[in-house]
N, C-alpha and C positions, 0 to 999 in steps of 0.2 A: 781620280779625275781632277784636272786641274785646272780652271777657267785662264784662259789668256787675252781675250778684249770681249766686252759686252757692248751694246750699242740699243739702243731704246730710242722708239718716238712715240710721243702723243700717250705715252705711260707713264701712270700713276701720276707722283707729282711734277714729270717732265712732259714741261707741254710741246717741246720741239723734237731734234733729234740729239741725243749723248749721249758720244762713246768714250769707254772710262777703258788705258788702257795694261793690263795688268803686267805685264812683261815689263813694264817700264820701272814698276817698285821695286826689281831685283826679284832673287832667288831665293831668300830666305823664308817664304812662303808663311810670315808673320804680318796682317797691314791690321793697322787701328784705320778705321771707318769714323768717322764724326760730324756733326752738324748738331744743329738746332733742333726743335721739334716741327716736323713739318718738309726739313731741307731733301729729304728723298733717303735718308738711310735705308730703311727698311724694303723702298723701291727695288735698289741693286739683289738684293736676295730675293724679292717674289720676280724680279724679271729675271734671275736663273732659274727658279725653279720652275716658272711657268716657257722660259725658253726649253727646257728638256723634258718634263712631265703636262704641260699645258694647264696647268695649275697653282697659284701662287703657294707663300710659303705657310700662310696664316689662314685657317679654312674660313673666317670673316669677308676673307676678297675673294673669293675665287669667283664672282661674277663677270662676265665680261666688262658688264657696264660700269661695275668697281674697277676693271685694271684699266679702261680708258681713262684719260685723262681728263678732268674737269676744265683747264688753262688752255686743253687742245683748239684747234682750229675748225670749224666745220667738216671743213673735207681732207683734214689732214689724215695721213693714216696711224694709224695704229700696230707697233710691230713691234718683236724685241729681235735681235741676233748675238748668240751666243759663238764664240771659238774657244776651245776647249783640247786638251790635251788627254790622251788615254792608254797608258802603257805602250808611252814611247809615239804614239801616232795621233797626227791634229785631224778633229770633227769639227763642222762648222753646221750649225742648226737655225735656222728661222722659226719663226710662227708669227702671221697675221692675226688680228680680230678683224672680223669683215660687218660693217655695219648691213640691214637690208630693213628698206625702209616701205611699210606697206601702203598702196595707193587709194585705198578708200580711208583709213584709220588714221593713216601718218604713225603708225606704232610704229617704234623702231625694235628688231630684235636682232642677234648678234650670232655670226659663225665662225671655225677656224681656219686659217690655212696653215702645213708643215710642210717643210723641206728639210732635207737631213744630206749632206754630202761627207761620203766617207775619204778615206786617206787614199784610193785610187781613182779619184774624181766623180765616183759614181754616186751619182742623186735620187733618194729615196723621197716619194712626194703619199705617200698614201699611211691616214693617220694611225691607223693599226702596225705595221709595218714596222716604221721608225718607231713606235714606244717599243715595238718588241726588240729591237734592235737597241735602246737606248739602255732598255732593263739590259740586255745583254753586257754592251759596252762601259755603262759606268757599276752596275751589279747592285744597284738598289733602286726599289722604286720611289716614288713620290714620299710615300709615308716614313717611309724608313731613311728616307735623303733629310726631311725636314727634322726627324730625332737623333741622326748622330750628327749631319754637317751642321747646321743652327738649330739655337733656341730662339723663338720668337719674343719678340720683344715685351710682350706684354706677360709672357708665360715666363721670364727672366725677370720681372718684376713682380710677379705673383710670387715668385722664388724667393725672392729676397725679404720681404716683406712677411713671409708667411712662419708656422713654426715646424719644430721639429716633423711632428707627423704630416703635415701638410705638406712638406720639401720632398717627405719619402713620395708621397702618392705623386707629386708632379715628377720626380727623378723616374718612378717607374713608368708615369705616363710617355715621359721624353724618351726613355731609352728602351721600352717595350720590355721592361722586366714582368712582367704581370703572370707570366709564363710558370718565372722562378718560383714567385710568390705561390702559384698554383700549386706547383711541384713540391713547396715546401708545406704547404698547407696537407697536401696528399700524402706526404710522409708522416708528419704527425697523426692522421688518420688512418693511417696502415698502423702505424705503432699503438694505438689506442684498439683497434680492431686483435692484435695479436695478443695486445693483454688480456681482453674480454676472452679469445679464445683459451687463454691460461687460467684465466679465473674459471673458466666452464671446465676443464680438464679438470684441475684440483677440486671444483663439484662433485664431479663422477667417483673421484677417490674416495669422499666424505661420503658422498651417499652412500658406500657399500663400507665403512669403515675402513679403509686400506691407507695407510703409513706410505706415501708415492716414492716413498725415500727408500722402504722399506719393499718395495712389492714383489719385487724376485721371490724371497720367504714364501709369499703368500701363496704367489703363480706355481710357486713347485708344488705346495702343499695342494692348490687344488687342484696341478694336472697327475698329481698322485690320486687325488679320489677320483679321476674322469678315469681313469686306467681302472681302479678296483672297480668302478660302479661299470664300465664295459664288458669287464669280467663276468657279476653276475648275471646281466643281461644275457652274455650268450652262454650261461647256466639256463637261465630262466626259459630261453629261447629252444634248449637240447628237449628239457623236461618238458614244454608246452607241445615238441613234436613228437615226442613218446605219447604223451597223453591223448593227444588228438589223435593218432594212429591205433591206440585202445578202443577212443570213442569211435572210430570209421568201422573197430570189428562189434563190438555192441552192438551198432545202426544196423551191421549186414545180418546179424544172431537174430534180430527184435524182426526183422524185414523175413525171416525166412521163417520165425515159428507164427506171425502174422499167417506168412501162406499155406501153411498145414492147419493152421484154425479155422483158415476160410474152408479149405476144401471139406473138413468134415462138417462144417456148417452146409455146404453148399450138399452134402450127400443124403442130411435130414430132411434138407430143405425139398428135395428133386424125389424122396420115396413118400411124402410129406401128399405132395400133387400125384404121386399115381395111385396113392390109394383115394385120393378126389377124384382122380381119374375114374379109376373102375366103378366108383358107386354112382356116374352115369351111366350104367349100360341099357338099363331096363329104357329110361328115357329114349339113347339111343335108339334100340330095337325101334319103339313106338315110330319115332322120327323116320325108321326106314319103312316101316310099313304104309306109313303116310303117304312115302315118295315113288311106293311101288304103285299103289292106289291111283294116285293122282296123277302118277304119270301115262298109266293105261287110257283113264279116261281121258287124259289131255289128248292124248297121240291117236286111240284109239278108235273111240265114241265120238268124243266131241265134235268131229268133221261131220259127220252124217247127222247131228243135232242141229247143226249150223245150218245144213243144206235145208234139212226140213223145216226150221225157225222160218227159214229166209222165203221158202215157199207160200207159207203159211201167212207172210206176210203178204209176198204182193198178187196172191188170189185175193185178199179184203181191201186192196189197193184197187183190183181190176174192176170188183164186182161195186164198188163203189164211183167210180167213173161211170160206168154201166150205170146205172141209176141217175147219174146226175147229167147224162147222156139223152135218157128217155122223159127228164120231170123237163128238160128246155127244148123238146122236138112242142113238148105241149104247150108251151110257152111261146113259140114260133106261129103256134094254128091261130093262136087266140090274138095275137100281135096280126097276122093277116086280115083279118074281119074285122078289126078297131081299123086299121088304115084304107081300108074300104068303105066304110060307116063316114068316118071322116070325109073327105072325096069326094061321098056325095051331097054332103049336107053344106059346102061351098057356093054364094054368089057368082053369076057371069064376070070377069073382067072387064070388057069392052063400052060398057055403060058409064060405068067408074072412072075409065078412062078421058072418054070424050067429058064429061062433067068439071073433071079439074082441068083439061086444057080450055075451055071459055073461063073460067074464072082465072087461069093466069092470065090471058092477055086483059080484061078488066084490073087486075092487079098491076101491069108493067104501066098502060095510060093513067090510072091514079098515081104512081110513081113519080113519073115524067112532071106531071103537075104541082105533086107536092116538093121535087126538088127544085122547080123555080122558083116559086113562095116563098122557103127557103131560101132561095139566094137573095130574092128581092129582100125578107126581111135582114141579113145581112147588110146590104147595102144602106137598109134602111138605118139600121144601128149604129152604122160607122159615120153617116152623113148626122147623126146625132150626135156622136162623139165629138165631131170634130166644130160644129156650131159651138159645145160647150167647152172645149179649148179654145176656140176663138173668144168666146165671150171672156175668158178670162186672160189672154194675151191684152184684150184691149184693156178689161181692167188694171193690171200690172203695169202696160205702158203709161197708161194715167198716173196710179200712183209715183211710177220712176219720175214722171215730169214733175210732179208735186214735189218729191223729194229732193230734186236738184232746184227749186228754187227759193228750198229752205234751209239748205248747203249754207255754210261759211266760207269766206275765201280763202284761200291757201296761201294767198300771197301774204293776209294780214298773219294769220298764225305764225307764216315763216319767219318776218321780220318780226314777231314779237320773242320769238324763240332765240334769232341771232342776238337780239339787245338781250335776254336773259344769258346768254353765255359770253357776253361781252362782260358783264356785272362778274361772272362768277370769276373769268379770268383776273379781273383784274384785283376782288379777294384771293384767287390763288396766289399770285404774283406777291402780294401783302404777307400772305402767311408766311411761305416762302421766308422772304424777308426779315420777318420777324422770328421766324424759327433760326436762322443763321446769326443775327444778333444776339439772339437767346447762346447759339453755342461760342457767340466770339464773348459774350458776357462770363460766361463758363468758364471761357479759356482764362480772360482776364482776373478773373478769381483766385482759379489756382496759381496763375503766376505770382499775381500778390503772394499767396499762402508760403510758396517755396521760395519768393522774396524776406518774407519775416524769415523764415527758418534759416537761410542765409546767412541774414543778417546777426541773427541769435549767436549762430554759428562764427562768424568773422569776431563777434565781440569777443567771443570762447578764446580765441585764437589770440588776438589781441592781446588778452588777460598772458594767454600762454608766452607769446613772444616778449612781452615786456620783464616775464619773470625771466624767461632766459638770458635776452640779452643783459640784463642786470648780474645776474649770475656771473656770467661772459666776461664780462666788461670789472668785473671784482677779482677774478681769476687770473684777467689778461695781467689785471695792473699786479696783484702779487707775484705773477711769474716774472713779469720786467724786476720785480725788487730784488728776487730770488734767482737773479742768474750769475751775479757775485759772489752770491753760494755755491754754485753748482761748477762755478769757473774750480774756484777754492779748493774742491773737494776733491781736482786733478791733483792740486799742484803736491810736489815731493820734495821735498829736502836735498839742495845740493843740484836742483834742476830749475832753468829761467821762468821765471813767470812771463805767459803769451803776454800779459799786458804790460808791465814795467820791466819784463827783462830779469829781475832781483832774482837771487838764489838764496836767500832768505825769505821766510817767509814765518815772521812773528807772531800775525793777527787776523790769519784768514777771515775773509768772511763765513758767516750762518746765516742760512736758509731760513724764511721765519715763513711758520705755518706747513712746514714737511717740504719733500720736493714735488715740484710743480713741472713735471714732463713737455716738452713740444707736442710729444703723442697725443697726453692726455689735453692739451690745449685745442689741440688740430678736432679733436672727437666730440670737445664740448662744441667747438666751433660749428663742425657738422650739423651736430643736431641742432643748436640758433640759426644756421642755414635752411634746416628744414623745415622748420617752423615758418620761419621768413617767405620761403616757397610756396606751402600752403597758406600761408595771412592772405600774401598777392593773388594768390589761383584765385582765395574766397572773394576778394575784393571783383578781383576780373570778372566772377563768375555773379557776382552783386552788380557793376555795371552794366555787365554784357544783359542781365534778366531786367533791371529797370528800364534801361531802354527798350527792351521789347514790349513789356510793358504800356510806356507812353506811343511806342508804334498800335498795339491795336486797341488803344483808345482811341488814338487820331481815327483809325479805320472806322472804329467804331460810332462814332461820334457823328462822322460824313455819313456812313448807311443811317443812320438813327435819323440823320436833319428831315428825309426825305419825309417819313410818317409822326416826329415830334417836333412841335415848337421848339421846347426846352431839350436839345441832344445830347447833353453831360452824361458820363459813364452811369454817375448814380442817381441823377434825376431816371432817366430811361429806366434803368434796373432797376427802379422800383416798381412801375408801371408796366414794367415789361413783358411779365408772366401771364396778369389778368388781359392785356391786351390781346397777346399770342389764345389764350383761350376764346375772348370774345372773337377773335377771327377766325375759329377752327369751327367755330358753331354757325356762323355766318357763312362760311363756307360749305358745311354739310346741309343748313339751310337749301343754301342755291343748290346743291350738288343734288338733291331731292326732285324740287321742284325741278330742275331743267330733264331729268327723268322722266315725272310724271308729266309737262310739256313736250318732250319728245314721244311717248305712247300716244299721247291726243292727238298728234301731229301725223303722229305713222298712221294711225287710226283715219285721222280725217283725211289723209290723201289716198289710200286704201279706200274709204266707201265713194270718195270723188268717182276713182278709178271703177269700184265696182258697177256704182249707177250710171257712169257713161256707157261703161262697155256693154249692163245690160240695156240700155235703150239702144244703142248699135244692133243687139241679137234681137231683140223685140220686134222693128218694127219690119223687118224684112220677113219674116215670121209672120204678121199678123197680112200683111197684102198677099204672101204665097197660101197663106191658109185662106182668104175668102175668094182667092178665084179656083181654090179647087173644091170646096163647098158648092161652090155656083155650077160648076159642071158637073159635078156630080147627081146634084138636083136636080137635073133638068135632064139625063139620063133615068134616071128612079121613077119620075113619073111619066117617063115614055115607056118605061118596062111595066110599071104596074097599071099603066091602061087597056093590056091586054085580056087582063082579069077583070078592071074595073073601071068600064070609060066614062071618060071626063071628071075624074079621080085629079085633086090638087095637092100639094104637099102640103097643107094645113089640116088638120082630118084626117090624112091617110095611113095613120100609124093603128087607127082605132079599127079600122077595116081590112086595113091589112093583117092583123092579129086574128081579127073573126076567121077571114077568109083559111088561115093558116091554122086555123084550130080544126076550123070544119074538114080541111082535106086531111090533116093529122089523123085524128079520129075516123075517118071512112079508112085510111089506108092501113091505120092498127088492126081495123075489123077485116079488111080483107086477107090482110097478112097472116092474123090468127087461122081463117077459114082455109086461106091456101095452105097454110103448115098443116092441118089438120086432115084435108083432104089427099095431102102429098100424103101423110104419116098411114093414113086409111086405107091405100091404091098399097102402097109401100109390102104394105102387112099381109093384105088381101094376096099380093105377089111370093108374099115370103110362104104365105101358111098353105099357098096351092102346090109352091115347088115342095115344102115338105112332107106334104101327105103324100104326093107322085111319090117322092124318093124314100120315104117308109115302105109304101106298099110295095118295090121293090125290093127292097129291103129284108121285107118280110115272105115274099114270096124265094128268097135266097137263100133264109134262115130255116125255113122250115124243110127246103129239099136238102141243106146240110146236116141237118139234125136227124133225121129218116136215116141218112147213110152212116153217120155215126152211131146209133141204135144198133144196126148190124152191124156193124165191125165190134163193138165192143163187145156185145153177145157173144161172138164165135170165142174173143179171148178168154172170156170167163170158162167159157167150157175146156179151151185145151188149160187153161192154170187150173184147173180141181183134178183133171186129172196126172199133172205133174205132180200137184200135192201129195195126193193119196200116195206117188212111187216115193216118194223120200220118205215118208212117213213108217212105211213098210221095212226101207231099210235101214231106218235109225235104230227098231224095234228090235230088228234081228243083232244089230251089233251092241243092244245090251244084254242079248240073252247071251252072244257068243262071248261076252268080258264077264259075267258073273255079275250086273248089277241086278237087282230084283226088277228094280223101276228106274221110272225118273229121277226120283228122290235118293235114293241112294247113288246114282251118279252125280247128282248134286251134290249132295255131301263130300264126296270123293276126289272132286272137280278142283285143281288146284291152278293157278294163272303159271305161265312162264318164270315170273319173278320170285315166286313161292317156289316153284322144281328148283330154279337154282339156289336160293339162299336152303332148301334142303341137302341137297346133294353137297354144298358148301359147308354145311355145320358136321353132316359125317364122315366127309376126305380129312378137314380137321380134325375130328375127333381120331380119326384113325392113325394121323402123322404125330398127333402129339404123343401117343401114347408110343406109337415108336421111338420118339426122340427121347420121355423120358426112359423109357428103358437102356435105352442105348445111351447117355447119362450117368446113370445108376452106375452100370456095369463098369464104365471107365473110370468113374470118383471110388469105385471097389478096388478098385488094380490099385488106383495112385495112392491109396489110405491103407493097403493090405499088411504092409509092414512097418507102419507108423505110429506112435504115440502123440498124445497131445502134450507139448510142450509149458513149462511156467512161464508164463508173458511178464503177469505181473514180478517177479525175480526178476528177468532180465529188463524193467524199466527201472529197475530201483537200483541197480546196479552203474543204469546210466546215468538216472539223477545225481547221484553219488559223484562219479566220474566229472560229469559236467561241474558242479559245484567246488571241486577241487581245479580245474583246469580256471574257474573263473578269480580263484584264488589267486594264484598263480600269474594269472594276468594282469589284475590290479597289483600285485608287490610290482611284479616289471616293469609295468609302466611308473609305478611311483619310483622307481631308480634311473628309470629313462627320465621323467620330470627334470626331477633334479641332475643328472647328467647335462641336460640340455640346458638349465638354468645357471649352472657354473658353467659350463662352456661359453654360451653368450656372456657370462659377467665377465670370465676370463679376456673374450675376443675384445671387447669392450674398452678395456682399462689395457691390455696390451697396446692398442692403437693411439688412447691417450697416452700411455707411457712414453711410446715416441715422441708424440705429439707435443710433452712436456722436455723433453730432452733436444728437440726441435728448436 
């Protein structure tokens, strides 16, 4: 890429527009650039780089508002345009900074615009695009433009000024070697990695003693013993299946005189049980006669036993109803003649009757009489009631009136209340007051404090700056004495001296006091500078605190005049504390009282309010209560003149109670006498229907009891003579079975469960005795030509065997062991052998 005219406005240090045009310096594509500091050098290089990557060259600027120009115009624009050349073909590039300025804030912030026109006229405007096209066209981007085409100026100064190692890190910084550096760091770390792996192989060696130099020798000699020690293994291996094939015939020899031991066991064992067998026979026999017995009589007898039982029973069932048949026909006669007797020994009804109907109607007019008394006394008691509400409405209304003219006034309490929080406001206002003095006093304190400290400090500083400059200033002057020396120290023999010219040089000057550097001047300097720097900060920072200071005294001083005579920082601040507390108690003072004057107050317009509103309910009350008093009375004694004329309402409550006792009492006594008479007719009624409906009854009882008599007779007679036939022929089928008696079929008599658990124990006893014989005879065949074999021989034979087989197996495995154990040492150190020859 090759720039051929740049053009800028309103950038960096150019406040207007310049175009700088490069085609015009010639071809040799060498220009010296120069100025002052300030004159826009560094301009021309961030407005390339920022014309092609929109980015200055130095990452310090790359803000918009850094590439604007400070000298620019308000509404001038801002813009660079580059022309440029690129393998043979011209690009020409723009970019705007576009100011956008906001309407409530007035904050200004900043955007881009690009245009990119190529070598066929065609115009790229979208900013993605043209970078891709520019990375394309020039082949680096921003980063890598800024580290091969420039060094920065300030990073070319850093260069020059720095040392050896400091040059490398910015050399790699500028040229993006950091890469190398990696790559070479990574190789040293591979090579450090491949030694450790060599130092671990030559381990392996040690460990097992082996010569790595030597170890061919070794490896022969132990793939010589893996080959013998293979060998005896399948030695070891032939003999283990010889043996184990001896032992499989042993197991079968041991396995078959086992089975001829059993059987002649088993043939003692089975002639063992039948001679147990036969010495039950006798038992047997008995068991069967038992079941010949028992079974006759079950099957034979026993039915015609049952039939006769059963008879024998319900003849003593029949003739016992029959009896109990004939004792309640008598019991019917005797019940007939009692409900008869009864019947007649009953009072008429009719007499009875008419007697309680005049005394109800005498009962319903005492009634009628006594429930108006009743009411009247009612009446009477409510018109009593209501006199003695009355009377005490009016007493109530009295006292209310009494109590509202002993009231206080509401007006005077209010206005005493508004002056007491007039008072408190205006101690709050004070405290207030006082309390913010108290903190502008506070303030004023520690400013003081951090003004001494300051100060202490500036002195420190002081002390420091005067020893330096002193220093400085002793320094500067032997370096001016000592530059005659340092001239000297060039000059050479046979070459001009810069200051006379001579080529002789007889009597150089010397250095007095060593040599005294510009560097180290410049560094003493420095630090007298910085000292100097901080003496002024401290100073500033001394002025700037006393004055604020004498600011909030003044402040201070005006709040204080309002509540002190005397308003000085330190007159007040003595007094200031005890004051602010005498007003905080003054204050909780009133802040009490106007409390306990505000509950009085609530209080006393509350009882205002209560005792108005009850005199409002009161009196409307006491006028509707005395006219309905008044008609009520005058009702009362038109009712109770019917009972008792010319009867008044003063007196009438003593006669009206008489009157109400007298008809109480007659109508108690009538009521008793009617319930009693009701109860008498009641009974008289109840005890005539039940003697009618006994005699009944009984005349019913006793014609069914007569019929039952005979019916149950005729049954006793046909059951005795059913009896008697079963009886008859139970007899005969004990004589036709052979029992004597009863008692001997009793004996004989076995249940169902008993025939079978007999006939069960002799079908056994007769299968078993077949089974063993049949048994017998067969363990005879199988043993007929057999001996009993030595067992114990043939286990000791196997012990034996086994014992050598286990021998056997332990050698083998102990040469398998160690086969496997130099195998792996061998695989082992072969691997590292390469590994070392690697």
């Amino acid at each position: 890429m090759k720039p051929l005219s740049l053009t800028m406005c309103a950038f960096g240090s150019y406040a207007g527009e310049e175009t700088l045009d490069f085609t015009a310096l010639g071809e040799n594509g060498l220009y010296l650039i120069t100025g002052e500091t300030g004159a826009g050098k560094t301009t021309i290089f961030d407005a390339i780089s920022y014309a092609l990557f929109g980015k200055a060259s130095g990452s310090a600027r790359n803000s918009y508002k850094m590439l604007r120009s400070d000298y620019a115009q308000g509404r001038a624009k801002t813009y660079v345009c580059l022309t440029f050349s690129s393998a043979g073909k011209i690009y020409a590039i723009r970019r705007d900074i576009i100011p956008h300025i906001a309407r409530k804030t007035e904050e200004v912030t900043y955007s881009d615009s690009v245009s990119l026109t190529l070598p066929d006229g065609t115009v790229m405007d979208r900013g993605r695009d043209v970078d891709a096209k520019i990375l394309d066209v020039v082949g680096l981007d921003r980063d890598q433009f800024a580290q091969i085409v420039m060094i920065a100026q300030n990073d070319f100064l850093r260069f020059l000024q720095s040392g050896t190692d400091e040059r490398v890190k910015i050399l790699r910084r500028i040229f993006g070697t950091g890469s190398l550096k990696f790559f070479q760091e990574s190789l040293k770390t591979k090579a450090r990695e491949k030694d450790d792996e060599r130092k671990a192989v030559l381990r392996d060696f040690a460990r097992y003693e082996v010569d790595p130099y030597r170890s061919s020798e070794q490896f022969a000699a132990w793939e010589k013993q893996i080959k013998d020690d293979e060998s005896a293994i399948r030695q070891a291996d032939e003999q283990l299946a010889e043996n184990d094939a001896l032992s499989k015939t042993l197991a079968a020899q041991i396995a078959v005189a086992e089975g001829i031991i059993k059987l002649f066991a088993d043939l003692s064992a089975r002639r063992e049980a039948l001679r147990a067998h036969n010495a039950k026979q006798e038992e047997i026999n008995a068991a069967r006669r038992q079941k010949e017995r028992g079974e006759t009589a079950l099957r034979k007898v026993k039915p015609f036993a049952d039939k006769a039982a059963e008879d024998e029973k319900t003849l003593s069932s029949i003739k016992t109803d029959f009896e109990n048949a004939s004792e309640a026909a008598e019991q019917a006669a005797q019940r007939l003649e009692s409900a008869k007797r009864t019947l007649a020994a009953l009072p008429p009804i009719d007499a009875a009757q008419q007697a309680l109907n005049a005394l109800c109607d005498l009962w319903n007019r005492t009634e009628i009489k006594y429930g108006k008394l009743k009411q009247i006394q009612i009446d009477y008691d409510a018109i009593a009631k209501k006199k003695l509400r009355l009377d005490v409405i009016r007493a109530e209304l009295a006292g209310v009136e009494k109590t509202i003219l002993t009231l206080a006034p509401v007006q005077d309490a209010q206005k005493a209340l508004l002056e007491l929080k007039a008072s408190y406001a205006a101690c709050l206002e004070k405290q207030d007051s006082l309390g913010r003095l108290q903190e502008e006093y506070s303030a004023i304190q520690i400013r003081k404090k951090e003004l001494f400290q300051l100060q202490a400090e500036f002195e420190t500083l002081s002390e420091q700056y005067a020893t330096a400059k002193g220093k400085h200033d002793a320094l500067y002057e032997l370096f001016l004495r000592n530059q005659a020396g340092v001239l000297s120290a060039t000059l050479e023999t046979g070459k001009p001296c810069p200051v006379c010219g001579s080529i002789e040089h007889p009597a150089p000057a010397v250095a007095e006091g060593g040599d005294i550097s510009d560097a180290k001047l410049k560094e003493f300097s420095k630090d007298v500078d910085t000292v100097k720097n901080e003496l002024d900060a401290a100073a500033i920072e001394c002025a700037k605190l006393r004055k604020e200071i004498e600011s909030l005294a003044d402040r201070f001083s005006a709040d204080a005049a309002k509540w002190f005579e005397q308003s000085s920082v330190e007159t007040v601040g003595n007094v200031l504390l005890s004051a602010l507390s005498q007003e905080k108690a003054n204050v909780s003072a009133l802040s009490e009282k106007i409390d306990a004057d505000e509950r009085a107050f609530v209080a006393l317009t509350a009882q205002w309010d209560a005792t108005a509103k009850r005199k409002e309910e009161l009196g409307p009350q006491c006028t509707a209560l005395e006219a309905e008093v008044k008609a009520q009375t005058e009702r009362f004694v038109k009712d109770f003149h019917a009972f008792s004329p010319g009867a008044a309402w003063d007196g009438s409550g003593i006669r009206l109670n008489a009157l109400c006792s007298e008809t109480e009492t007659a109508f108690a006594e009538l009521t008793a006498k009617k319930e009693a008479d009701t109860k008498a007719l009641a009974d008289l009624k109840a005890k005539l229907e039940a003697a009618t409906k006994e005699l009944n009854e009984s005349e019913a009882g006793l014609a069914s009891a007569k019929a039952l008599v005979s019916e149950r007779g005729h049954r006793v007679r046909e059951q005795e003579k059913a009896a008697a036939a079963s009886n008859a022929l139970y007899k005969n089928a004990l004589s036709e079975c052979g029992f004597s008696g009863r008692k001997a079929y009793a004996a004989a008599l076995v249940s169902e469960n008993e025939l079978a658990a007999l006939t069960k124990v002799l079908a056994e006893y007769e299968e078993n005795g077949k089974m063993l014989s049949t048994e017998i005879e067969r363990l005879q065949k199988e043993t007929a030509d057999k001996q009993k074999p030595d067992l114990d021989q043939l286990h000791n034979e196997a012990t034996a065997l086994k014992i050598h087989i286990e021998k056997l197996r332990d050698a083998r495995d102990e040469v398998k062991s160690r086969l496997d154990h130099i195998a792996r040492i061998l695989r082992e150190l072969k691997k590292s052998a390469a590994a070392l020859l690697r």
